[in-house]
C-alpha positions in Angstrom: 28.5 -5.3 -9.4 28.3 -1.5 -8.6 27.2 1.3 -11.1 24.1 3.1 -11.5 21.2 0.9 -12.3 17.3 1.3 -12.1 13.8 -0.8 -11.8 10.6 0.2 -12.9 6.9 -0.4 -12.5 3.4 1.2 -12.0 3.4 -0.1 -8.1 -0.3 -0.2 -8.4 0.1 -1.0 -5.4 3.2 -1.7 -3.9 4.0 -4.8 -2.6 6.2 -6.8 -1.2 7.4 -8.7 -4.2 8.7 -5.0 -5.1 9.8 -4.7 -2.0 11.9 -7.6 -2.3 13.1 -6.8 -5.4 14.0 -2.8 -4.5 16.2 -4.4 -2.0 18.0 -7.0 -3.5 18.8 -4.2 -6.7 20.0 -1.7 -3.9 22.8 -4.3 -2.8 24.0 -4.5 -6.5 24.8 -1.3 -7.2 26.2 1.9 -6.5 23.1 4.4 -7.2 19.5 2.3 -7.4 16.8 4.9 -9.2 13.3 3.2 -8.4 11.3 4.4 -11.5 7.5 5.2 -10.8 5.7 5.0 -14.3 2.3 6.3 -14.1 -0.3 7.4 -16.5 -3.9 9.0 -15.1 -5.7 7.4 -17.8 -4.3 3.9 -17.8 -3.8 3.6 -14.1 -7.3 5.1 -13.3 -8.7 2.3 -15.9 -7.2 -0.7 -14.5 -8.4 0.3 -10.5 -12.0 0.7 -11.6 -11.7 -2.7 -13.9 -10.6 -4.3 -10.9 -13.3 -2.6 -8.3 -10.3 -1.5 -6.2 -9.1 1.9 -4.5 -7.8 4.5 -7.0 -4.3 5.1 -6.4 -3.2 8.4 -7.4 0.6 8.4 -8.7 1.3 10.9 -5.6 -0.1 8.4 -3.4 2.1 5.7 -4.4 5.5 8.2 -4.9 4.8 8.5 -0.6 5.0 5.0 -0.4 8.2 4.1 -2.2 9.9 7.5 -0.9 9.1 6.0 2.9 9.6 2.7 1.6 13.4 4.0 0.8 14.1 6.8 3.5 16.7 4.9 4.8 18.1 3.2 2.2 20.9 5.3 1.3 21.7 4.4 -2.0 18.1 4.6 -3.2 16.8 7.5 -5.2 12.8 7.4 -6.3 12.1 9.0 -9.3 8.2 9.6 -11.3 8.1 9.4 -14.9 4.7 10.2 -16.8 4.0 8.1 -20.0 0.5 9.0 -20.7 -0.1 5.2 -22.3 -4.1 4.5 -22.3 -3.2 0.7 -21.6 -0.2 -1.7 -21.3 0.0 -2.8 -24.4 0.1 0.9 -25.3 2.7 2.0 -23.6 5.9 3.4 -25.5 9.1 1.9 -24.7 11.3 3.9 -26.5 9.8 7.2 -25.8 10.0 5.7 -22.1 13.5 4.6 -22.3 14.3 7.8 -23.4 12.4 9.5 -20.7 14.0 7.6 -17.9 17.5 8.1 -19.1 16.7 12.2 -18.9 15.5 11.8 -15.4 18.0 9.9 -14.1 21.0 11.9 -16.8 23.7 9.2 -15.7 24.8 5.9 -17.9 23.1 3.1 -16.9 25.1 -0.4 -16.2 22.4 -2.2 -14.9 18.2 -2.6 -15.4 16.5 -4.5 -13.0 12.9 -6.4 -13.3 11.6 -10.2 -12.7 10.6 -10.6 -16.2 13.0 -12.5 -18.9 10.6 -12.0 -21.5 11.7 -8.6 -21.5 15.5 -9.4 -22.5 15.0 -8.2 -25.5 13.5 -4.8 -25.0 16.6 -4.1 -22.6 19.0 -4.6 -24.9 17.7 -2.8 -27.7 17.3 0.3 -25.6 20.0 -0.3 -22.9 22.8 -1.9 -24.7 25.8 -0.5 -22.6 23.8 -2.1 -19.9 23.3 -5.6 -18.0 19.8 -6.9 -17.4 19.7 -8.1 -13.9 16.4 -10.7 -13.3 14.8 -11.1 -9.9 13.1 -13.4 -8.1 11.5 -14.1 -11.8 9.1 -17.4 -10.5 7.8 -15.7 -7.6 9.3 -18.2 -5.2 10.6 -15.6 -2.8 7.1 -13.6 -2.8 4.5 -15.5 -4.6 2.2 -12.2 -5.5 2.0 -9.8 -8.6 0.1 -6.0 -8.1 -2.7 -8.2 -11.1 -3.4 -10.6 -8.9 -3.9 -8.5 -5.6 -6.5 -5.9 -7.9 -8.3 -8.8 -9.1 -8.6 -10.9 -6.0 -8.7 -7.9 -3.3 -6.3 -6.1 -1.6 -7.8 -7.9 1.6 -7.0 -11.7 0.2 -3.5 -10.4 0.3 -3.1 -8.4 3.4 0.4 -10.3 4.4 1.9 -9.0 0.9 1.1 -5.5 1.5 3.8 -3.4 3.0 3.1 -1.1 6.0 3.6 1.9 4.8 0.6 0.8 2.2 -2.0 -0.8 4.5 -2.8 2.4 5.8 -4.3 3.6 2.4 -6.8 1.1 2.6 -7.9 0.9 6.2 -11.8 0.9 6.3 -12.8 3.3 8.8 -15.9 2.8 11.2 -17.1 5.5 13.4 -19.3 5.0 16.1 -21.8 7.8 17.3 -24.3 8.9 19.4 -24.8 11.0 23.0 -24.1 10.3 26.2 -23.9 7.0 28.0 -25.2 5.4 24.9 -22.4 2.6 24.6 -20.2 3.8 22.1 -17.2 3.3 24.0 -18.1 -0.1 24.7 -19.0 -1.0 21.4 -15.6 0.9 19.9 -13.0 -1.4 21.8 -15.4 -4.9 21.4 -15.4 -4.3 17.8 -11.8 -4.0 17.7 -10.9 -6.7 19.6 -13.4 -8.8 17.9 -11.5 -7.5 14.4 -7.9 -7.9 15.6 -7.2 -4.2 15.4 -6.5 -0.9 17.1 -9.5 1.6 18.0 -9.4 5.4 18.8 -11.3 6.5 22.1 -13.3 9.6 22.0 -10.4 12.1 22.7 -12.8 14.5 24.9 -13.1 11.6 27.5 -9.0 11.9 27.1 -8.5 15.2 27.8 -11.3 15.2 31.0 -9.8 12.1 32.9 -6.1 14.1 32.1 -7.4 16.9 34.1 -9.6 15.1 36.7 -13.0 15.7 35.0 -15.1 18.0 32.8 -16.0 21.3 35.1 -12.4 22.9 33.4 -12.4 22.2 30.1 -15.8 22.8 29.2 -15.2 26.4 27.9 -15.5 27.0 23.8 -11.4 27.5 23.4 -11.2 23.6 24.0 -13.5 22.3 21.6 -11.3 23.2 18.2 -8.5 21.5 21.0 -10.3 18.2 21.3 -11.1 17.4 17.6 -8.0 18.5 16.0 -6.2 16.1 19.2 -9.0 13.4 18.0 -8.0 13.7 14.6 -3.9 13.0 15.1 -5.1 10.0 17.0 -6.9 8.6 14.1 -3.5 9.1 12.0 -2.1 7.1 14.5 -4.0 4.8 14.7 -4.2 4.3 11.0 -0.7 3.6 11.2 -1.6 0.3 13.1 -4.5 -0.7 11.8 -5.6 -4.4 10.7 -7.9 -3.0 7.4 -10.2 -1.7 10.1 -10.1 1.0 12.3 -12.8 1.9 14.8 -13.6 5.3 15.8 -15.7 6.4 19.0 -16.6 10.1 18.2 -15.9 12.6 14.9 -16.3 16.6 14.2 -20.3 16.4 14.4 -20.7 15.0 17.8 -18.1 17.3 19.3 -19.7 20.1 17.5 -22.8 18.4 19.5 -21.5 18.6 22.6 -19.9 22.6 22.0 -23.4 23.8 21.3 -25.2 21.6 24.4 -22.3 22.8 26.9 -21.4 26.0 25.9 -23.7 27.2 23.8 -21.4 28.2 20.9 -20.4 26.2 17.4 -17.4 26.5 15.8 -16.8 26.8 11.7 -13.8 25.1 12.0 -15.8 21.8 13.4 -18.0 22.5 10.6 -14.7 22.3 8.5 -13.3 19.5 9.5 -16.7 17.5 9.7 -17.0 18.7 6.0 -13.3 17.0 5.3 -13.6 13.8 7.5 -14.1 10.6 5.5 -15.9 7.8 6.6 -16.4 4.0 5.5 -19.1 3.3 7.9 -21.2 5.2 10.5 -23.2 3.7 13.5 -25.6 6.0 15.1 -26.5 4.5 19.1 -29.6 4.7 20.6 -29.9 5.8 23.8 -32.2 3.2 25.0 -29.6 1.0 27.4 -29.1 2.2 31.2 -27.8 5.5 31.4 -24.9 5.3 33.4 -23.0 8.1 35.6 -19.1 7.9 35.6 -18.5 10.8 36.9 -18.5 13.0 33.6 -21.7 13.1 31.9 -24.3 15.1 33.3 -27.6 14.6 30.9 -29.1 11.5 32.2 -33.2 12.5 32.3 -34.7 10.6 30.1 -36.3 12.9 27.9 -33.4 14.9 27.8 -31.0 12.6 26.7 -34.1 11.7 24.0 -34.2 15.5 23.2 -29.9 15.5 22.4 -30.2 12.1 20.8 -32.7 13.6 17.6 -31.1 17.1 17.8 -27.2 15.1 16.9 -29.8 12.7 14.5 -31.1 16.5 13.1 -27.3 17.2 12.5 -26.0 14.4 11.1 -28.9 14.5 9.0 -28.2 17.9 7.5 -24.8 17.2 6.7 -26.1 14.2 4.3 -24.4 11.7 6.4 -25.7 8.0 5.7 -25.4 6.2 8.9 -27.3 2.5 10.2 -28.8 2.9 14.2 -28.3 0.4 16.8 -30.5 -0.1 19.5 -31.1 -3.1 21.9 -28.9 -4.2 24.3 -25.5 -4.7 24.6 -25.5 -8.5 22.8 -27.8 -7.2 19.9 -25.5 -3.8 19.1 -23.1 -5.7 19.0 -24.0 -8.3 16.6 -25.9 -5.7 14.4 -22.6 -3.7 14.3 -20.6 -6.9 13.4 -23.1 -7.7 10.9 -22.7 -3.9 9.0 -19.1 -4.5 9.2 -18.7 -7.4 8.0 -21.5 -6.4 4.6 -18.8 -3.7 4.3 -15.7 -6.0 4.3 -17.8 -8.0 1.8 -19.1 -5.4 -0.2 -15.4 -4.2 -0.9 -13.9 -7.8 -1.7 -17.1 -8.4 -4.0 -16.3 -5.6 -5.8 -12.2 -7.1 -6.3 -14.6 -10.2 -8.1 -13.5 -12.1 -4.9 -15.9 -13.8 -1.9 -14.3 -13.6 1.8 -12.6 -16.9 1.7 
């Protein structure tokens, strides 16, 4: 066909329906301009009445610009229409919009809608209206359907470069020899994801243990490492990721071997976002690997309520596991599982 032509939509979110459709435009024409249409006040609306994740516009503008990198003929463009609702929105004043942005003539529009035939050729007539995939056989989903029913219910139709958005993250905490690491891969495994180790562990078995790295200019070093890994790992993730260790604890563990604390710990403690935070007990068998070196009992209880003292001043809201290895496990499973409820319950879905 060739030309310049263009598809729209909110992408709220993006899916692979769009995806599908984005693709089979590009190999139509020329120039493809993928049209973002956002409004704060409509957009916002339709995420809370649906219980799910905002999505900010600039949120989903990343997602079709990766989406596209690579697609050479592909050009992603944001247009504001300020509409309060659908049934608001202003299709001539968008038409009109649209054509400025894109400031070419347009010989095709692209959507998966017939009913909107009409519409097209009132405000497009020098242009061809190109339907796609309009029953849904090719990718039975619509961005309604996965706010009402969960963005979980439809994992499979979310792209990859949007499943990260919507990763619940669970970190596991506590002191020494308390099981965390344990607990961090079982929980993965047992949820079919990826995990994140505790990073200072990393960086001592690199070197061959502790004695040379415990010196204050590493600490800043070990959480901003920690904290590339959890990108990473995001990048992977199966809607959870599980986390063994954050800013606090290696704030924690500054002050206890060092003696000094660090504002930017403090910073990025202040910045770090959570879905879920499990606080260990010390009370299995303290264990000696070679790297810890705080195995009395009452000082590991002594470390154990002075990190408890500072998660508590920083307002974090965490559940403690105690018990052996069987029971921490199944009380983690069972937090985790309230919080994979919790956020389909609010979609107006169960976990079926």
């Amino acid at each position: 066909m060739g030309g310049v032509g263009f598809i729209g939509g909110k992408f709220l979110p993006l899916h692979q329906g769009h995806v599908y459709a984005i693709t089979q435009a590009a190999c139509r024409c020329d120039e493809l301009y993928v049209i973002l249409s956002h409004s704060p006040t409509r957009d916002r609306k339709l995420c809370e009445e649906a219980g799910i994740k905002p999505m900010p516009y600039e949120v989903r503008l990343r997602w079709l610009s990766t989406l596209v990198k690579d697609m050479e003929n592909v050009r992603v463009l944001a247009v504001e229409d300020r509409a309060d609702s659908d049934e608001s929105y202003d299709w001539e004043a968008g038409a009109a919009d649209i054509k400025r942005k894109i400031g070419k003539k347009i010989d095709l529009v692209f959507s998966s809608e017939s009913a909107y035939d009409p519409i097209f050729r009132r405000l497009y007539p020098e242009a061809a209206h190109i339907i796609l995939d309009e029953s849904r056989n090719q990718v039975p989903i619509s961005a309604t359907q996965i706010r009402n029913e969960g963005v979980y219910t439809h994992w499979q139709h979310i792209p990859t470069v949007v499943q990260p958005y919507f990763v619940k993250k669970v970190v596991v905490v506590g002191t020494e020899s308390c099981g965390k690491s344990t607990l961090t891969r079982y929980l993965a495994k047992i949820y079919n994801t990826v995990f994140v180790e505790e990073y200072g562990r990393t960086i001592c078995e690199e070197v061959g243990g502790c004695d040379t790295i415990l010196t204050p200019d590493y600490f800043p070093h070990i959480a901003y490492g920690h904290k590339m890994k959890e990108y990473e790992a995001l990048q992977k993730a199966n809607k959870l990721l599980f986390i063994d260790t954050e800013a606090i604890v290696t704030q924690f563990y500054s002050e206890l071997y060092t003696g000094q604390t660090f504002s930017v710990l403090d910073q990025i403690a202040e910045e770090q976002k959570y879905d879920l935070w499990l606080f260990m007990e010390p009370d299995v068998a303290w264990v000696d690997d070679g790297l810890r070196v705080h195995g009395e009992e009452q000082v590991r209880l002594h470390n154990h309520e002075k990190l408890r003292q500072m998660l508590d001043e920083r307002g974090i809201t965490y559940v403690t596991l105690k018990g052996n290895y069987a029971e921490r496990l199944l009380g983690a499973m069972e937090h985790v599982d309230q919080l994979l409820k919790t956020t389909s319950q609010r979609a107006g879905i169960g976990l079926d």
